[in-house]
N, C-alpha and C positions, 0 to 999 in steps of 0.2 A: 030630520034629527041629526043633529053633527054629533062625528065620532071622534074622541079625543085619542091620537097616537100617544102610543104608553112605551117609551122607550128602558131599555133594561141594562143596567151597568155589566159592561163588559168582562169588569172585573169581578164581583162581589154577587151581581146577579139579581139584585135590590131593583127596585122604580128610582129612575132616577128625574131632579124637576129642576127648572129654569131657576137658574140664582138672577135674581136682577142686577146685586149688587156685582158681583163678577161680569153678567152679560155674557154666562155659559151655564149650559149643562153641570149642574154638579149631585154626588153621589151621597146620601144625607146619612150612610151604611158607614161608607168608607173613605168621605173626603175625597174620592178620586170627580176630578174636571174633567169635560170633554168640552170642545170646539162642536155646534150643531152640525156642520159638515160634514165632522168625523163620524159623528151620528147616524147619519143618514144613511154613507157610502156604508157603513158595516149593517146596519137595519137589510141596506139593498142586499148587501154579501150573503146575510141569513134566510132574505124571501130566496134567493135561487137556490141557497142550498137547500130547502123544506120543499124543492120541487124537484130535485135532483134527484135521483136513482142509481143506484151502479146498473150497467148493462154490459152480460157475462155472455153471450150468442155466441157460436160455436158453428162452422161448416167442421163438419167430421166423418165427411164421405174419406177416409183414410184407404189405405190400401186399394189393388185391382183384384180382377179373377184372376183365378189358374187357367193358364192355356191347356188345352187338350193335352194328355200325358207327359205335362210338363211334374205332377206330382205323382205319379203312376208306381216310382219306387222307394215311396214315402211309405212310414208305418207306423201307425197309432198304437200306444202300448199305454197301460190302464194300471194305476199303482192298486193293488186289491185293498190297500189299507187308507189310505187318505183321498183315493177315488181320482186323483190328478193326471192328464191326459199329457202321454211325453210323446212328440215326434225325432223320429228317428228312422234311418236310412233301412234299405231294406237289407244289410251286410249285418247291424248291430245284433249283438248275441242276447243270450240272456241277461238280462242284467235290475239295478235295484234301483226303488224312487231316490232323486237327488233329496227328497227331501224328508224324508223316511225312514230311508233302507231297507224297505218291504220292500219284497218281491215286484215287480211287475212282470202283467202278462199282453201278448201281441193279441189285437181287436181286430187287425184287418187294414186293408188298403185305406190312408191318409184320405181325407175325404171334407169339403166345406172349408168355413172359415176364410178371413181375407188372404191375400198374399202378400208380405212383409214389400216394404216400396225399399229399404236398404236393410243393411246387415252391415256388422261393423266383427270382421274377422279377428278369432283369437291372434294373439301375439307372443304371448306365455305357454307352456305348457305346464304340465303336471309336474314337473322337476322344481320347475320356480315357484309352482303354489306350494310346496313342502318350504323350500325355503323363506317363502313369506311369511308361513307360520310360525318356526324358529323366529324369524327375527318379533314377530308380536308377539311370542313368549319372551325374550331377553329383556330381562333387568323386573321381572315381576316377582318381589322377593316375596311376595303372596302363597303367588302358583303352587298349587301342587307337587309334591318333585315327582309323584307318581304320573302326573297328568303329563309330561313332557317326554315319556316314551314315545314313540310314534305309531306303537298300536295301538294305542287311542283315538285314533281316525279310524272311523268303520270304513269309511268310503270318500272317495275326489271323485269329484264328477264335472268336465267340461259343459254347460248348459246356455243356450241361447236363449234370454230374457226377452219377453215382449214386452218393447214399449210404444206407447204412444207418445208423439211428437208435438208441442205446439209451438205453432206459432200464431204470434198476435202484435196491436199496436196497441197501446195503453194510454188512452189518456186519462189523467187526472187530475182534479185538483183538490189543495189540501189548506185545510186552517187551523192553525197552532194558535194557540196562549202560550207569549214568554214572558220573563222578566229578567228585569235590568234589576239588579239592589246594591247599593249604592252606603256604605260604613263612615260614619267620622264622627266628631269629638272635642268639645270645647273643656275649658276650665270646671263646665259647672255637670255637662248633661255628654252622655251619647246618645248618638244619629243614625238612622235607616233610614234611606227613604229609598221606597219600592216604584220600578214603572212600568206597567202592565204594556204590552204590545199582541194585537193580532196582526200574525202574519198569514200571511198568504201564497201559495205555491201552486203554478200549476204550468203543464206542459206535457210532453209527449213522449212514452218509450218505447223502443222496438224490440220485442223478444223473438229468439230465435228456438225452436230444436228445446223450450223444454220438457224435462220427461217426464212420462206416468208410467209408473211399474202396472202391467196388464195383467199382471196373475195374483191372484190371492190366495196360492200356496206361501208365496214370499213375502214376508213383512216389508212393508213401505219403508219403513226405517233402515232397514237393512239394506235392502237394494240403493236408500237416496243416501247413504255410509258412501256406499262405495262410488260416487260418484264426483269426479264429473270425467264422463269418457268422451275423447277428443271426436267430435261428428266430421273433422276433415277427413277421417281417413276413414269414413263408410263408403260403401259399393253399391251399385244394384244389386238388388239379391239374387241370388243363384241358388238355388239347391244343391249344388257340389261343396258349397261352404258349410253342409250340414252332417258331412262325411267324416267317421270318427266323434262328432258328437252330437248331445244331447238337444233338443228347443222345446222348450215348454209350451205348450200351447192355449193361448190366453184364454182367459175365462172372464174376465172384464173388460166389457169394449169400450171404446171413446167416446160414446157418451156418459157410459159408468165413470170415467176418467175425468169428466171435466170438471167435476167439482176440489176434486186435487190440484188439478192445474188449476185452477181461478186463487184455490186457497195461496197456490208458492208463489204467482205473479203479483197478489193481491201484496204478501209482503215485503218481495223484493221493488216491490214500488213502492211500499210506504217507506222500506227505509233509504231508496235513491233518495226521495224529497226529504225527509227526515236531517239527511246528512247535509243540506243546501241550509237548516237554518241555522246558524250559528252566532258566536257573540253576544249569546243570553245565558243569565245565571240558571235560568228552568226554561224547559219549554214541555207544553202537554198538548199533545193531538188532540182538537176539539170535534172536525169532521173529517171524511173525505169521500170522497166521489170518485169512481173508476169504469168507464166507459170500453169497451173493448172494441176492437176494429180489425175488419180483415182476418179473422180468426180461423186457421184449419189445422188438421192436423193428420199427421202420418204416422206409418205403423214402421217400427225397424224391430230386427232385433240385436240385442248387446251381449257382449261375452260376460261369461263370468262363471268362476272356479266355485262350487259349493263342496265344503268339507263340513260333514257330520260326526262328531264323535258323542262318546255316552260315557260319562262319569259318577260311580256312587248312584246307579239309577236315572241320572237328569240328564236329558238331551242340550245338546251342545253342538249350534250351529253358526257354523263361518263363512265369509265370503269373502272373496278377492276379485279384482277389474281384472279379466283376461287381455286388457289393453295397456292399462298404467301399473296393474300390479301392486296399488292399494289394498291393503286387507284388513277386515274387522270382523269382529265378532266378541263377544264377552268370555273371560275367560273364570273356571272355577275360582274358589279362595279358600285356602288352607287356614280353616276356622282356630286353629290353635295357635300356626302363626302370626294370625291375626291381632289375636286378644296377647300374645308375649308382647308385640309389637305398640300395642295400647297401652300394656303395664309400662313399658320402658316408656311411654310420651307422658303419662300419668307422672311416674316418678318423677321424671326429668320437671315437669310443671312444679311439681313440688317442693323440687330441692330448688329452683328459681324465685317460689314465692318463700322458702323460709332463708333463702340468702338475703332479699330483697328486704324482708322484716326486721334481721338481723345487722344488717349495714343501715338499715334506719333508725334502729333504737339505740346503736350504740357510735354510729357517724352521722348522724342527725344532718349536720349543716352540707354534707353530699346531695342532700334531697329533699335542700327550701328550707 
């Protein structure tokens, strides 16, 4: 029994059938013509993509052991309120969760877990994160004027972020729908004519050292704010880098992690190809396909200033790069200021549309 290929217009998405009278492919939906050729190579394009898969594998042996009393004057300290496990040296005093301000108490000698493969050392201290903040208060006619005391920071805290590292090779390939359209104009009629193109894209990308925040005390968003911290100037880790401050000690490991990393790779590859199509009036992502290769990843950790403050009841948390000295966080809004600020955009609207009304009713030919 013969099976008759049922070809589908590329544009419109219709059966499309043999015109004789042409001696092509044509679309009975939407007038769009194809060459059989053209046919076939994009029929072929669609059987490999319905067989295609993304493949997202992962080597995630990250980090080594601790050598023999290599972490001996290391110490676990336990926030009694958020349950968050802080390491720190064995000199550090009493002191409060970075992310909190609850109390924390000491558990006992450092114990388990990887060993970070680098560390990437403060380069700010505590002086420059006060200054950071000032300047991400200036010019916020919102702000609070109360909130810009500076006893409004419960607590700075120097803190060593766990991240994990990937790296991988990315291949992909990808298929767009664009179009060309095309305006003009006789005596009698106006003109469009539209012209459908699939494109095609595909090749290889090499990522290096991207991050995954490892703890889920710290919002993802917040941590991926402050970044991107320079990876030339990490070290091999040393535990003396931990002296005077805080490391968080991760609670998501790199397997928890790779579905993060797959998600940021996945889009910084769509839009490297994305940006290769151009010289069309639209174009819309129809597939893609993302194969990963060579894939591992490491454990570091990165600096970073957390300031906590509390306004009106509502906690209020900041961060800054202990390397670049980028800082974000969201700041309160002075609910009165606000709404003065709307009446004056309000009125001003208003006095614009009855100017506007007014030089049209009575200087009409200003305005056609």
């Amino acid at each position: 029994m013969a099976v008759l290929q049922e070809y589908k217009c590329p544009c419109c998405g219709g059966a499309i059938e043999f015109s004789s009278e042409l001696q092509k492919m044509k679309c009975p939906y939407c007038d769009s013509e194809f060459e059989m050729e053209s046919l076939e190579e994009f029929d072929k394009v669609l059987n490999e993509e319905a067989n295609a898969t993304d493949n997202m594998e992962w080597e995630t042996q990250a980090g080594g052991e601790w050598q023999e009393g290599e972490n001996s004057h290391l110490r676990v300290y336990v926030c009694n309120s958020c349950g968050g496990e802080i390491i720190g040296d064995e000199t550090l005093a009493a002191t409060e969760c970075p992310y909190c301000n609850n109390p924390v108490v000491m558990m006992g000698q450092f114990q388990g877990d990887l060993k970070p493969d680098f560390v990437i050392p403060f380069k700010l201290d505590k002086k420059a994160t006060k200054e950071g903040l000032k300047k991400h208060m200036k010019g916020k006619i919102l702000l609070p004027k109360s909130f810009k005391d500076e006893n409004r920071i419960n607590e700075i805290k120097g803190i060593y972020v766990p991240f994990w590292l990937f790296d991988t090779d990315a291949s992909a390939r990808m298929r767009y729908k664009a179009t060309k359209v095309r305006f003009w104009s006789d005596s009698k009629y106006n003109y469009t004519k539209t012209n459908y193109y699939s494109v095609i894209r595909g090749g290889t990308l090499g990522f290096e050292k991207v991050p995954v925040d490892g703890s889920s005390k710290i919002a993802d968003d917040l941590m991926e704010s402050v970044e991107p911290f320079n990876f030339s100037e990490a070290v091999d880790f040393q535990t003396a880098y931990l002296a005077g401050y805080l490391a968080d000690k991760y609670d998501v490991d790199a397997k928890q992690s790779i579905s993060r990393a797959n998600e940021r790779i996945g889009i910084s590859t769509e839009e490297v190809f994305r940006s290769t199509v151009t010289g069309y009036n639209s174009v819309t992502a129809e597939h893609k396909n993302i194969q990963l290769h060579n894939g591992c990843a490491k454990y570091a950790l990165y600096p970073v200033w957390i300031l906590n403050s509390t306004y009106k009841d509502k906690k209020y948390t900041f961060a800054m790069n202990g390397q670049t000295g980028k800082f974000v966080g969201d700041l309160p809004i002075d609910k009165k200021a606000f709404w003065r600020w709307w009446g004056l955009i309000a009125l001003a609207g208003s006095a614009l549309t009855f100017l506007i009304i007014f030089l049209s009713q009575n200087w009409g030919g200003l305005f056609g």
